[in-house]
Backbone as ProteinMPNN parsed JSONL, in Angstrom:
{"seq_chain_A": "XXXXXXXXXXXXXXXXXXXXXXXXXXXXXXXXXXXXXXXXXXXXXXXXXXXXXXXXXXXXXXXXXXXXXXXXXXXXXXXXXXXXXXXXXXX", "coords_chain_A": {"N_chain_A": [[71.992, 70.285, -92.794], [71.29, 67.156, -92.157], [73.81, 64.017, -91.369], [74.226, 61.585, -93.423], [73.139, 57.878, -93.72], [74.628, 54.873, -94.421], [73.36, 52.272, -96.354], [72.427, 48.746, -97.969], [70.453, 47.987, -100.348], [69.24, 45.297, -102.219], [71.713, 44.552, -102.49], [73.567, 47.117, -103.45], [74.488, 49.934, -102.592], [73.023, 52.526, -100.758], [72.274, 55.849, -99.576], [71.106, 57.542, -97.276], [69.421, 59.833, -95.066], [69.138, 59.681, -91.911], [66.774, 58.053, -89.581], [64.79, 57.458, -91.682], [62.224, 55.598, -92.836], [62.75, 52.153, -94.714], [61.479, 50.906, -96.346], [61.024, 53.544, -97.755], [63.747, 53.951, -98.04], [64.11, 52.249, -100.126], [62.876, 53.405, -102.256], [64.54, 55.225, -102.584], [66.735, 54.168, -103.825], [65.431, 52.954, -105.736], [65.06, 55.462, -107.49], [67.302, 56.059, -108.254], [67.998, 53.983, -109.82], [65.885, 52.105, -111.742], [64.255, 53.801, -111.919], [61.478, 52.876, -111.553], [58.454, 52.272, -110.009], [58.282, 51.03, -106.673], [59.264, 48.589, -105.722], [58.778, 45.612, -103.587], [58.495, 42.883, -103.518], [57.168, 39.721, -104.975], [54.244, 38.495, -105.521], [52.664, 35.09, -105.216], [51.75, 34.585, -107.58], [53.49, 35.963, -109.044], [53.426, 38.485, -109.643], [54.535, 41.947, -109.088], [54.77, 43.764, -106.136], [54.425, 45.812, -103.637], [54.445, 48.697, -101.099], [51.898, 49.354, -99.832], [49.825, 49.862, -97.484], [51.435, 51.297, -95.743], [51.357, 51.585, -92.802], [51.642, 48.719, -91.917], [49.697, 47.356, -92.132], [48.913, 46.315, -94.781], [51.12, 44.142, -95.216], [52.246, 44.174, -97.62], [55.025, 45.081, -98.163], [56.598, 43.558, -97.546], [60.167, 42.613, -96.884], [63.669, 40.874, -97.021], [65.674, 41.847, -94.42], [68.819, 42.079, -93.205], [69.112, 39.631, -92.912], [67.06, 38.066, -92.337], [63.358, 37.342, -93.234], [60.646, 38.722, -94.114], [60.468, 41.275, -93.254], [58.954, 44.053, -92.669], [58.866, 46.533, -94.302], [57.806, 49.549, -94.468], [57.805, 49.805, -91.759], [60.024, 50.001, -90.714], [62.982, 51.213, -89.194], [66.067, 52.815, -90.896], [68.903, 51.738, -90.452], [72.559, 51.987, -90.049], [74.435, 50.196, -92.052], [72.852, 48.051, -92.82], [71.119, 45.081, -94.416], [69.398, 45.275, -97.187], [67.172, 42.941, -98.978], [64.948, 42.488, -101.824], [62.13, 41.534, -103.215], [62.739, 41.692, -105.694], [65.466, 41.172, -106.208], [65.437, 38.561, -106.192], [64.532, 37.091, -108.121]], "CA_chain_A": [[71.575, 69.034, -93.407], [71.954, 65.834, -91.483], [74.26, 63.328, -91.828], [73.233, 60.456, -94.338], [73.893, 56.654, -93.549], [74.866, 54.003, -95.525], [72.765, 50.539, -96.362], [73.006, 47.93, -98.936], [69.33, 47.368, -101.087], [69.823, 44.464, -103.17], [73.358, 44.684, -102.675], [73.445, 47.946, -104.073], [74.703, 51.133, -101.722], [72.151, 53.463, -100.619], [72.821, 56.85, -98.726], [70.057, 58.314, -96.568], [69.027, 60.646, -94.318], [68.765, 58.474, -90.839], [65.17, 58.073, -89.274], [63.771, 57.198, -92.929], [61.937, 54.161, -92.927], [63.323, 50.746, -94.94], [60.392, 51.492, -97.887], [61.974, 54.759, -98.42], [65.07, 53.881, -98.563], [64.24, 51.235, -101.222], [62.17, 54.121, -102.875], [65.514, 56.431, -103.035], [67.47, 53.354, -104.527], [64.342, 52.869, -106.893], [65.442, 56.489, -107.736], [68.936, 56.254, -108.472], [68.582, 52.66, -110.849], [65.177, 51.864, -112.714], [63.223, 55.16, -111.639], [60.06, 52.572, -111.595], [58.189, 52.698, -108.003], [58.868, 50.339, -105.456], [58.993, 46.831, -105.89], [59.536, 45.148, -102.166], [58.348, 41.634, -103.148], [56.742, 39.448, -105.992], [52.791, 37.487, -105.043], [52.813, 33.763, -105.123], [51.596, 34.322, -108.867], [54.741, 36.722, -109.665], [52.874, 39.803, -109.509], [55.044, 42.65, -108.28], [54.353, 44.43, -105.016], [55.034, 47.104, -102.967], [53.88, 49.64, -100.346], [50.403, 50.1, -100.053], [48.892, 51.257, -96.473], [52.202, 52.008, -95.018], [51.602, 51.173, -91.718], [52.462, 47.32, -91.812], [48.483, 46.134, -92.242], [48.478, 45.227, -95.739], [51.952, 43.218, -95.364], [53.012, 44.048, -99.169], [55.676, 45.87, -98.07], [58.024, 42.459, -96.996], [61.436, 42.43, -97.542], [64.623, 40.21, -96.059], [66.384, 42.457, -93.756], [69.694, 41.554, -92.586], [69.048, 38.129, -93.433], [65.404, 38.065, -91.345], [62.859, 37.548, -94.469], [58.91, 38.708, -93.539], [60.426, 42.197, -92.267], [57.624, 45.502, -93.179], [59.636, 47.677, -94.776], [57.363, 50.852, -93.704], [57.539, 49.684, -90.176], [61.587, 49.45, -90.149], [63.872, 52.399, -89.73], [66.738, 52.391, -91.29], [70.62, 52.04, -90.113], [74.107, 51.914, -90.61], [75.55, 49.226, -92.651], [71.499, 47.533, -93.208], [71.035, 44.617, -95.47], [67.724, 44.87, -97.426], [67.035, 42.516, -99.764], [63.462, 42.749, -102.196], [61.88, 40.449, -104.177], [63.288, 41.827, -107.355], [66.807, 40.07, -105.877], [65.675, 36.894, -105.594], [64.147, 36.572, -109.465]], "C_chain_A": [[72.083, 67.872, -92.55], [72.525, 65.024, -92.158], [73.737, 62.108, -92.757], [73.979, 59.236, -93.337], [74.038, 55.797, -94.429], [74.31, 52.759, -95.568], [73.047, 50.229, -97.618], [71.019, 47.656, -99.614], [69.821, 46.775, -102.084], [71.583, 44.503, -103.391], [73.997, 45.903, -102.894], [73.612, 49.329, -102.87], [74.271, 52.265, -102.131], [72.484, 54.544, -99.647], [71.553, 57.417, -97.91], [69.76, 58.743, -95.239], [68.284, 59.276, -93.007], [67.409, 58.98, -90.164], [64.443, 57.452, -90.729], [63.337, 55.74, -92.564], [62.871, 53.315, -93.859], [62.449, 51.043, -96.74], [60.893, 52.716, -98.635], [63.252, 54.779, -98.985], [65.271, 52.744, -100.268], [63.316, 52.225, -102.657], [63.742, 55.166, -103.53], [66.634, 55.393, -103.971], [66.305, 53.274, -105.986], [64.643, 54.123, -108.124], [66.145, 56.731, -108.661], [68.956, 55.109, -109.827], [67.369, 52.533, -112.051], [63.967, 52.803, -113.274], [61.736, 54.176, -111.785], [59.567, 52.628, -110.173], [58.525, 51.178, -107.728], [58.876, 49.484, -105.173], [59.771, 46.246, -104.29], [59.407, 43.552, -102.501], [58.048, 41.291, -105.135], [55.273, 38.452, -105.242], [53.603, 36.357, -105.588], [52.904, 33.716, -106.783], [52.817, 35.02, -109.799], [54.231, 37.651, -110.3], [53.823, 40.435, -108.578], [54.081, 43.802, -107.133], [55.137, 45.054, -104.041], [54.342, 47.751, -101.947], [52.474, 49.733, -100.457], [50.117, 50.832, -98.942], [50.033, 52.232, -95.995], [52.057, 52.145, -93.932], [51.452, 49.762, -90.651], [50.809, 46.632, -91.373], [48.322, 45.582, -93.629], [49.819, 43.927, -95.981], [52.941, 43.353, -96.69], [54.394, 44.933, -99.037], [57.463, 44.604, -97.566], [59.24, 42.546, -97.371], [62.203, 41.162, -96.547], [65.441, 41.704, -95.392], [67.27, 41.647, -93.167], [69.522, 40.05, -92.459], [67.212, 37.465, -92.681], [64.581, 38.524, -92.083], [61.346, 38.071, -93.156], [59.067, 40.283, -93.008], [59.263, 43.535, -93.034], [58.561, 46.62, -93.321], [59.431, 49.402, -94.2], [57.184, 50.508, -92.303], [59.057, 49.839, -89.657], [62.072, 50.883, -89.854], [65.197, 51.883, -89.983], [68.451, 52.959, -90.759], [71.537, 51.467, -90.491], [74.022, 50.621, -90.635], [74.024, 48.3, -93.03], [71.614, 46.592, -94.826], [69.938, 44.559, -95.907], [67.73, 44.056, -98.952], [65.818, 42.331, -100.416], [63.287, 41.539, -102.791], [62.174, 40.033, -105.502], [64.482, 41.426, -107.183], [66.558, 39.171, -106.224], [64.776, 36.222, -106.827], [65.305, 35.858, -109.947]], "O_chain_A": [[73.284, 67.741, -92.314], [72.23, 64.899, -93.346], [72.554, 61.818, -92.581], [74.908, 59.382, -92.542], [73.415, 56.043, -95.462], [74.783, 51.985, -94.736], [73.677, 50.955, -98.386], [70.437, 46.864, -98.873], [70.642, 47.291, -102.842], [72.316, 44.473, -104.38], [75.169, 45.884, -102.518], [72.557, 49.601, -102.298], [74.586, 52.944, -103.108], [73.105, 54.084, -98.689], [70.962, 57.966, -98.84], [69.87, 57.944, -94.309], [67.414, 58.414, -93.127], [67.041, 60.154, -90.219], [63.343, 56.931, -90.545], [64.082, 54.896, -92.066], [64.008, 53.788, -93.841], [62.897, 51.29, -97.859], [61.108, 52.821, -99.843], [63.726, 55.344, -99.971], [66.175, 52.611, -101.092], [63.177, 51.773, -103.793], [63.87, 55.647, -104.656], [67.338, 55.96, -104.808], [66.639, 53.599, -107.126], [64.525, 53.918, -109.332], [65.904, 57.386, -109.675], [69.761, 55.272, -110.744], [67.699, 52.795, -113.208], [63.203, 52.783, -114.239], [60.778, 54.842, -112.177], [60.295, 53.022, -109.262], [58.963, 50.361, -108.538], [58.402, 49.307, -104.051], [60.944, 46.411, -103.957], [60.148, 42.827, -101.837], [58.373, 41.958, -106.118], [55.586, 37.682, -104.334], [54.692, 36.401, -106.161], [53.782, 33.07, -107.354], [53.053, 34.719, -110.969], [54.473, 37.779, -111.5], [54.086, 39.905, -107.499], [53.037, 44.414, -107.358], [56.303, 44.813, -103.728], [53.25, 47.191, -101.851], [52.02, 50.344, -101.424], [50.072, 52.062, -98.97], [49.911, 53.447, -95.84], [52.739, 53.113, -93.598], [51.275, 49.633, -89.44], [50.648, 45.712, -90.572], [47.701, 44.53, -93.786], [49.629, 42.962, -96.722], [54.05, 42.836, -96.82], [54.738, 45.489, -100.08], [58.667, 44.792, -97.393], [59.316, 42.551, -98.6], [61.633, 40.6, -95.612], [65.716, 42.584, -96.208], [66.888, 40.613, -92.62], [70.118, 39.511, -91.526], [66.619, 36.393, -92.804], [64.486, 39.75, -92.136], [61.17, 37.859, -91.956], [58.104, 40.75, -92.4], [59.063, 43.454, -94.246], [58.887, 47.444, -92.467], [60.263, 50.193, -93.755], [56.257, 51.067, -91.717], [59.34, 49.819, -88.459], [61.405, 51.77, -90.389], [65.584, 50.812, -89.516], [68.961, 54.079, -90.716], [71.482, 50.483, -91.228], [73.676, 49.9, -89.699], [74.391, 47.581, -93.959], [71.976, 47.024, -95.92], [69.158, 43.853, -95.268], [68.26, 44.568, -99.938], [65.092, 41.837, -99.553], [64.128, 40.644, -102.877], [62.075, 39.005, -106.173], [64.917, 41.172, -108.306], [67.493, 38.577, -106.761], [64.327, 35.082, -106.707], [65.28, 35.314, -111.051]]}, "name": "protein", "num_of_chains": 1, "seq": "XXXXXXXXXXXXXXXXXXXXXXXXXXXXXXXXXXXXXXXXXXXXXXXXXXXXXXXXXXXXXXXXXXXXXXXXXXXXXXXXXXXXXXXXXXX"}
């Protein structure tokens, strides 16, 4: 079994298997706290959103990373010590 690493979603310490994308990892925290799927953002109208194509053309996938907002969650991979912050933070 490979080693896990450690990031921060919403503040919140996440363990995972390194190579995973940024979406995943906010999917295995999703897991662990409200078990609902995958909230990365909120629309202008405060509609929640999340993952759709998964390979960073529909955009709904935004988060803040390490303080660098606009990042594509399924486009990121994810490493040691990683700040991801969603949209469900910043209600």
């Amino acid at each position: 079994m490979p080693e896990l690493i450690s990031l921060y979603v919403d503040d919140k310490p996440v363990r995972v298997p390194p190579g995973i994308t940024v979406a995943a990892a906010i999917a295995y925290a999703a897991a662990d706290s409200r078990g609902a799927g995958i909230v990365t953002r909120r629309s202008v109208a405060g509609s929640l959103r999340g993952p759709l194509c998964g390979m960073g053309i529909c955009q709904e996938c935004r988060v803040t990373i390490d303080g660098e907002p606009h990042r594509l969650a399924c486009q990121m991979s994810c490493v040691e010590g990683m700040q991801v912050v969603t949209g469900e933070a910043r209600q």
